[in-house]
N, C-alpha and C positions, 0 to 999 in steps of 0.2 A: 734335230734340225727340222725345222717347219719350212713347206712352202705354198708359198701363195697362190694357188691356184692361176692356170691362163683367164683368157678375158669368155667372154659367154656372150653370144648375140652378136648385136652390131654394135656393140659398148667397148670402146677399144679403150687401153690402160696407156698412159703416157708417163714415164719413170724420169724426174731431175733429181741429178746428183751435184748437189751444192745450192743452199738456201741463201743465197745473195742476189746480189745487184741484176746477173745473168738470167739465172736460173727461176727466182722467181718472178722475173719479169717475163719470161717465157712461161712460165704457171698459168700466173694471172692473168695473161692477153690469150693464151688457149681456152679459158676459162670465162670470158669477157666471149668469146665467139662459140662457144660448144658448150652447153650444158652438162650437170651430172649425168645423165640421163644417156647421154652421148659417149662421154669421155670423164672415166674416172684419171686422177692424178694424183699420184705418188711422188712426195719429194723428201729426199734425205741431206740431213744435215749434220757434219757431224761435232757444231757447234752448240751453243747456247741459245744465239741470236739468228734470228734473217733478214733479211731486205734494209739494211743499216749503211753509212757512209763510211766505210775504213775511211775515206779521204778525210772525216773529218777529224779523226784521232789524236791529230797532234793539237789541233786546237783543244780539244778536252781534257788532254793532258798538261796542256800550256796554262789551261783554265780560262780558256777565252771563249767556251763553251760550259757551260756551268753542269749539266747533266750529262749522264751516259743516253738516256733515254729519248734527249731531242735527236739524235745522232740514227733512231730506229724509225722508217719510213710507212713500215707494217708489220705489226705484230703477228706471232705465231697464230696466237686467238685471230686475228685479225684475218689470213688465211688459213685459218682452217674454216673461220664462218660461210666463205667460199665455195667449201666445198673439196676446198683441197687438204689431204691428205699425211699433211707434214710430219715427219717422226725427225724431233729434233736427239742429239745426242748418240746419232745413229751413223755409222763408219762404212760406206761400199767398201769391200774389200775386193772385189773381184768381176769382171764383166763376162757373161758367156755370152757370145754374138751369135751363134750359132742355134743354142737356143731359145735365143730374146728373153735374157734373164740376167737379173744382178745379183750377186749376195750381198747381204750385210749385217753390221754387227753391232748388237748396242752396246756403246761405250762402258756403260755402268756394270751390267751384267754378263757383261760376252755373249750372250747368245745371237746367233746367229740363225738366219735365213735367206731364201730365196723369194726374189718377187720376177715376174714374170713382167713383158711390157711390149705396147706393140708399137711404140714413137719413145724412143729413149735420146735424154737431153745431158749432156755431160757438158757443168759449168763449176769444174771444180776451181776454180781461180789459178792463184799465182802461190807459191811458198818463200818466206825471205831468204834469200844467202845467207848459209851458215858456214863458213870457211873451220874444215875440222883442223882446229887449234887447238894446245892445251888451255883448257879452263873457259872453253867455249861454252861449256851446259853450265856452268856456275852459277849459284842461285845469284840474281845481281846483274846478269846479263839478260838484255831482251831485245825481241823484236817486236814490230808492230803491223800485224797485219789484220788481226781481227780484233773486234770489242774484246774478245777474253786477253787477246793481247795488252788492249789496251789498259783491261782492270788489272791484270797483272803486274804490269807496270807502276800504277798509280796504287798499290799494295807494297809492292817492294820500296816505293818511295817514302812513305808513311811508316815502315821499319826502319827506313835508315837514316841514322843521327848524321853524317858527314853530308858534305854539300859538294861535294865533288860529281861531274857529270861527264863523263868520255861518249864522245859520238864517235861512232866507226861506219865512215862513208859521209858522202858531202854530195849526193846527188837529192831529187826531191826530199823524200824522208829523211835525210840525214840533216838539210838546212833547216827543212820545218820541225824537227827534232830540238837541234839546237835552239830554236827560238823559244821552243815548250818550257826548255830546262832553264832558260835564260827566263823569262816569263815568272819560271818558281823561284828563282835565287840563286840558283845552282852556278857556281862557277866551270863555265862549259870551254872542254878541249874536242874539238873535229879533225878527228883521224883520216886521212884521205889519200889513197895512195894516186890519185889522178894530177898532173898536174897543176891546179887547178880545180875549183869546187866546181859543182853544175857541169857534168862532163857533158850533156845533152847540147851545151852552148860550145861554141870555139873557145879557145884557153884565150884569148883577147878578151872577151866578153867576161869570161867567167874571174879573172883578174878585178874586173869590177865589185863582182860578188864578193870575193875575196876581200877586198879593203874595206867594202860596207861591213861584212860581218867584225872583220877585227877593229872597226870604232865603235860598233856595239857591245865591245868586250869578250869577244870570243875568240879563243888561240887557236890556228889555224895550222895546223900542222901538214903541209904538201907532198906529195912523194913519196910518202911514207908507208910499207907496207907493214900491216901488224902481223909478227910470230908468234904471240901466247899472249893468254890474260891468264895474270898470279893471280893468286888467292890466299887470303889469309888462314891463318890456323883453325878459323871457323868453318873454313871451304868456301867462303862467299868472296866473291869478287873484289881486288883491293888495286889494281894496274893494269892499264894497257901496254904490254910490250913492243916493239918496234927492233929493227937491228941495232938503232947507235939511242935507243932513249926508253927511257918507262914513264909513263902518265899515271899520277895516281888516282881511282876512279871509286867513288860508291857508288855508283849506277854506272850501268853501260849501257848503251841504248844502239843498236845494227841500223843502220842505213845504207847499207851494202846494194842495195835492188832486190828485186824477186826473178825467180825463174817460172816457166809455165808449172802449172802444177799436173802434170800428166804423169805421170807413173801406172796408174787404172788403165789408161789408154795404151800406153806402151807396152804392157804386156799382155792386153788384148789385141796389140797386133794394127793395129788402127795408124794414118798416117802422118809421121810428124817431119816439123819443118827442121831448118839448120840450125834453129833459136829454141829448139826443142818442145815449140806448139803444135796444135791438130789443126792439120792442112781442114781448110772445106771450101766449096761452091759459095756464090754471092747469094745464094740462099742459105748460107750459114750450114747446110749440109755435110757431115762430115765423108770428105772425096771416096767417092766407092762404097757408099753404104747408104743405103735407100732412104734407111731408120735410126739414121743416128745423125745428134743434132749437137752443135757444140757453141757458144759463145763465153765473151768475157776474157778472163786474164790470160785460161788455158789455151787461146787459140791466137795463131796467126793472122796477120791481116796484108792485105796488099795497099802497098805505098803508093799513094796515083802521084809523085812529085818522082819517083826513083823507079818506078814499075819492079821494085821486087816485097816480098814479103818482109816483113817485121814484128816483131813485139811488143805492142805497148799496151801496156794493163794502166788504164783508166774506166773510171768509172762513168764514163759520158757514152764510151763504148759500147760497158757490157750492157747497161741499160739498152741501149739501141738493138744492139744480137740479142736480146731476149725480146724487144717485140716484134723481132722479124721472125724469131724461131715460132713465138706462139702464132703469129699471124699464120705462118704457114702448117703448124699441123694443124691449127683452128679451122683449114681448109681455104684459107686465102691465098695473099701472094705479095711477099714481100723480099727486096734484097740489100747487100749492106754494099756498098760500093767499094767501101776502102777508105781509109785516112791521108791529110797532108801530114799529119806530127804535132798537132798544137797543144802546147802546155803551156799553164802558166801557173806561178808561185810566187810566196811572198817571205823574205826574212826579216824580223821586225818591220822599218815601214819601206824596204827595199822590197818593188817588184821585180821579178825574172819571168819572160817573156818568151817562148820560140815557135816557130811553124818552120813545115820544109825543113830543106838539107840545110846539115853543118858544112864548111869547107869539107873535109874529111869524105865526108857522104857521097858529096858530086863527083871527088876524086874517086871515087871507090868504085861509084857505076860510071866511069869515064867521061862526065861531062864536063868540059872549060864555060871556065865562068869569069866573071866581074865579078869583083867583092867592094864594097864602100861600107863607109862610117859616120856617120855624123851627130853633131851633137845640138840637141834641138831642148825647146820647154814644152811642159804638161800644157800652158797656159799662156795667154798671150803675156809678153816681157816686162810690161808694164802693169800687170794684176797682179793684186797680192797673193801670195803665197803661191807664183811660179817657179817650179823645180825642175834641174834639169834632166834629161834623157838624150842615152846612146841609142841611137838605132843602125844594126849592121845587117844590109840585103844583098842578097846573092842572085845575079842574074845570068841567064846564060847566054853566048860571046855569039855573034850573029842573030840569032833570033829573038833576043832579050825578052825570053820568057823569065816570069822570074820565078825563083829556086828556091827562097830563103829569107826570112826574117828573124833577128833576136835582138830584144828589147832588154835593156836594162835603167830603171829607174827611179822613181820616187810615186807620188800618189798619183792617179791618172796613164803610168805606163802599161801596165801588164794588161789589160784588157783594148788598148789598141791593137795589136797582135791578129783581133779576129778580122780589123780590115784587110789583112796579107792573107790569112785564113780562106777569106772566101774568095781574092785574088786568085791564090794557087788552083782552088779547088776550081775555077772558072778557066784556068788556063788562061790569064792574063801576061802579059808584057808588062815590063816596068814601065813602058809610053804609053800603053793605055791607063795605067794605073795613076799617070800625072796629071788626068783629065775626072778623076773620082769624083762626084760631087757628094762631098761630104757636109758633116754639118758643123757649123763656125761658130763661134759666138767669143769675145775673148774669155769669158769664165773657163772656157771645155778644149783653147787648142790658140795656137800663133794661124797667123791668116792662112798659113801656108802648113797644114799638121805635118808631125815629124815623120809619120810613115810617107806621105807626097812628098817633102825634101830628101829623101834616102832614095826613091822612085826616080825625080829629075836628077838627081848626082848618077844614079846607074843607067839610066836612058843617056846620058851624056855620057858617059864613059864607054858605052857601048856602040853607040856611034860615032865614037873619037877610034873604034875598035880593040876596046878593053885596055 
C-alpha cells in the first residue's frame, strides 16, 4: 500500500471525490482562482466519464440525442490540461478525518492507496433504488444514472430480439424512460406503485399525466407494487411481477428515484439529514468540520418555501454547490441559499411543470392554504396552433403568499413554471403577482397568461377567505 505524501510549503492539496456536475465544478472554479503553484487537486472518479449530463440520458437513449459524446461538458484530457489531477476508474473506499486522508482503489487492479488532503470535497451523488427483489441483478434489468449506465443499457437493447419494455417507477426517470423506449419501438408498460405518475405533483395533476401518456400508447399500471422479476432459463430477465399480474419484459428499465449516495460519509461519522444527505452550512461546508466540503446529489438542501431540509438531486444544483465550494476554498466567499422545488419535464409532447409545495407538503409543515385550478392556452385563443393548459396554485389563507405551482400541458407550459419560481423565491403574494408585468404578444401567451389567471382566482379566493 503506497501513500501520498502530506502537502510541503504553502501548497495545500484539495481531494474530490466524485468526477461530475459537483465535484468538478468545484475543481475547476478552485483552479480558475488558485494556481498549481498554490494548490494542487486530486479528484477521484470511480467512473469512465466526468463533467457529463445524466439529465440528458434518456434522451440518448430515446435517440433524440444522437451521441454519447454531446452529453460530456469536459473531458478528462480536458481537466487534467488544467492542472487537475483526475484518476478516473478509481473507487474512495474509506475517509480518515482525523488524519486528512482518503484511501482508494483502482477498479481494474485493486490496488490501493492513501492520499493525504488539506480541503477535502465529497460529491459523490445520488445511487438509484434497487428494491432487493428476486431477479433484481438480472442481466436485462437497469438503471440509469450514469453514462456507463446509460451504455449499458443501449448494449443490452442491441442484444435483445423482443420489443417489450417494463418501466418500474413513473416519477421523472421513469416518464422520461418511457418515452425513450416508446421513441425505439418498444411496447412500453410503467410499473408504479403511487397513485398516480409524477408523485412530485398532487394525484389531481398527475391524473393528467396519466391519460396523456396512455393516448400515447403506454400502459399504465397504478398501485401496483412489484415482488420479483422472473427470469427465463437463460437468467436474463423475461417479467415484471406484481401481487394479482406479470408483465412480460425484455428490458427493464428502474425509475424508482435515487437516494443520497453517502455511505463514505456515514461511516466516517460525518452529519446526515432524515433523507439520509450531509448536513452543511450556506457555504456548502460540511456542519462541524472546517475541511470538509460537500455538494450535489449527496447533500441536503434547505426549502426557503417550507423552511425545512430536503433532497433534490438535480443538476442545476450541483453545478451551483460546486462553484460555491471552489469559490470558497479558492479563498473567496460564496453561499447557496436553498431552493423553491422547481422541476420540469416532458413526456412525448406533454410538459410537467412544478415549483413549491404540493398539497401534502403545506399539510405536513402545518400550513392552511387555498388551492385553485384553472384551465388556460399556451397562446392567445385565436392563434394557430393554441393548446390548452392546467395550472394548480397554492396560496397561503390570510397572508396569500403563495406556496405552490404545477403546470401540466402542451408546448409552451413547462417553462412558465420559472415565473412562480422567482415569485416564491421573492416571497410574493398571489396579489402581487396579478400586477406581474410580463411579456404579451398573442404568438407567446392569452392577454391575461395562465400563471396571472391562477394568481387572480387565488387572490380572490383568499380574500373571499379560502
Amino acid at each position: 500500500m503506497s501513500m501520498s505524501m502530506g502537502t510541503s510549503g504553502a501548497r495545500e492539496r484539495l481531494v474530490v471525490i466524485g468526477g461530475d456536475a459537483a465535484g468538478m465544478s468545484a475543481a475547476s472554479q478552485a483552479r480558475r482562482l488558485k494556481g498549481p503553484d498554490e494548490l494542487e487537486i486530486v479528484a477521484f472518479e470511480r467512473g469512465h466519464f466526468t463533467s457529463y449530463s445524466a439529465c440528458g440520458i434518456p434522451y440518448w437513449v430515446g435517440g433524440d440525442v444522437g451521441d454519447r459524446d454531446l452529453l460530456i461538458a469536459r473531458t478528462p484530457e480536458e481537466h487534467r490540461s488544467r492542472d487537475i489531477d483526475l484518476r478516473l476508474r478509481t473507487e474512495v473506499t474509506e475517509l480518515d478525518l482525523d488524519r486528512g486522508r482518503v484511501r482508494a482503489r483502482d477498479v481494474e487492479s485493486g490496488a490501493e492507496s492513501w492520499t493525504s488532503y488539506d480541503e477535502l470535497v465529497i460529491a459523490t451523488g445520488a445511487r438509484p433504488i434497487r428494491p432487493e427483489l428476486p431477479g433484481m441483478d438480472a442481466p436485462g434489468v437497469h438503471g440509469v444514472q450514469t453514462l456507463d449506465d446509460g451504455q449499458a443499457l443501449l448494449d443490452s437493447l442491441a442484444r435483445t430480439r423482443g420489443r417489450r419494455a417494463v418501466v418500474v417507477g413513473a416519477g421523472y426517470i421513469g416518464v422520461e424512460m418511457a418515452e425513450a423506449m416508446i421513441n425505439r419501438g418498444y411496447e412500453v408498460t410503467v410499473v408504479n406503485r403511487g397513485e398516480e405518475p409524477m408523485s412530485t405533483l398532487d394525484p389531481d395533476m398527475g391524473r393528467l399525466v396519466h391519460e396523456a401518456m396512455e393516448g400515447m400508447g403506454i400502459t399504465m399500471v397504478n398501485g401496483a407494487e412489484v415482488t420479483k422479476l422472473a427470469t427465463g432459463d437463460d437468467g436474463r430477465v423475461r417479467a415484471v411481477a406484481t401481487e394479482d399480474a406479470e408483465f412480460p419484459a425484455d428490458v427493464v428499465v428502474l425509475g424508482i428515484g435515487v437516494r443520497p449516495e453517502t455511505a463514505l460519509a456515514r461511516a466516517a461519522g460525518l452529519p446526515l439529514g432524515e433523507h439520509g444527505g450531509l448536513l452543511t452550512d450556506r457555504s456548502m461546508r460540511v456542519r462541524g468540520h472546517g475541511n470538509v466540503w460537500a455538494g450535489g446529489d449527496c447533500v441536503e438542501v434547505l426549502d426557503l418555501v417550507s423552511g425545512q431540509q430536503r433532497h433534490v438531486p438535480l443538476g442545476t444544483h450541483a453545478n451551483k454547490h460546486g462553484q460555491i465550494i471552489g469559490t470558497n476554498v479558492g479563498g473567496g466567499y460564496a453561499t447557496f441559499p436553498g431552493v423553491v422545488g422547481t422541476a420540469v419535464s416532458k413526456v412525448c409532447d406533454l410538459e410537467i411543470a412544478r415549483t413549491g409545495l404540493r398539497e401534502k407538503d403545506a399539510h405536513r409543515v402545518g400550513l392552511r392554504f387555498a388551492s385553485v385550478t384553472i384551465e388556460s392556452t399556451s397562446r392567445a385563443g385565436y392563434y394557430p396552433n393554441a393548446s390548452p393548459m392546467t395550472v394548480k396554485m397554492l396560496a397561503e389563507l390570510r397572508t396569500g403568499r403563495l406556496l405552490g405551482v404545477q403546470i401540466v400541458g402542451r408546448e409552451g407550459a413547462g417553462k412558465r413554471v420559472d415565473i412562480a419560481a422567482v415569485a416564491l423565491t421573492a416571497g410574493m403574494t398571489v396579489e402581487q403577482m396579478t400586477t406581474l408585468d410580463l411579456g404579451y404578444a398573442p404568438p407567446f401567451s392569452p392577454v391575461w397568461d395562465p400563471v396571472l389567471v391562477a394568481a387572480r382566482k387565488a387572490a380572490t379566493k383568499i380574500r373571499g377567505g379560502g
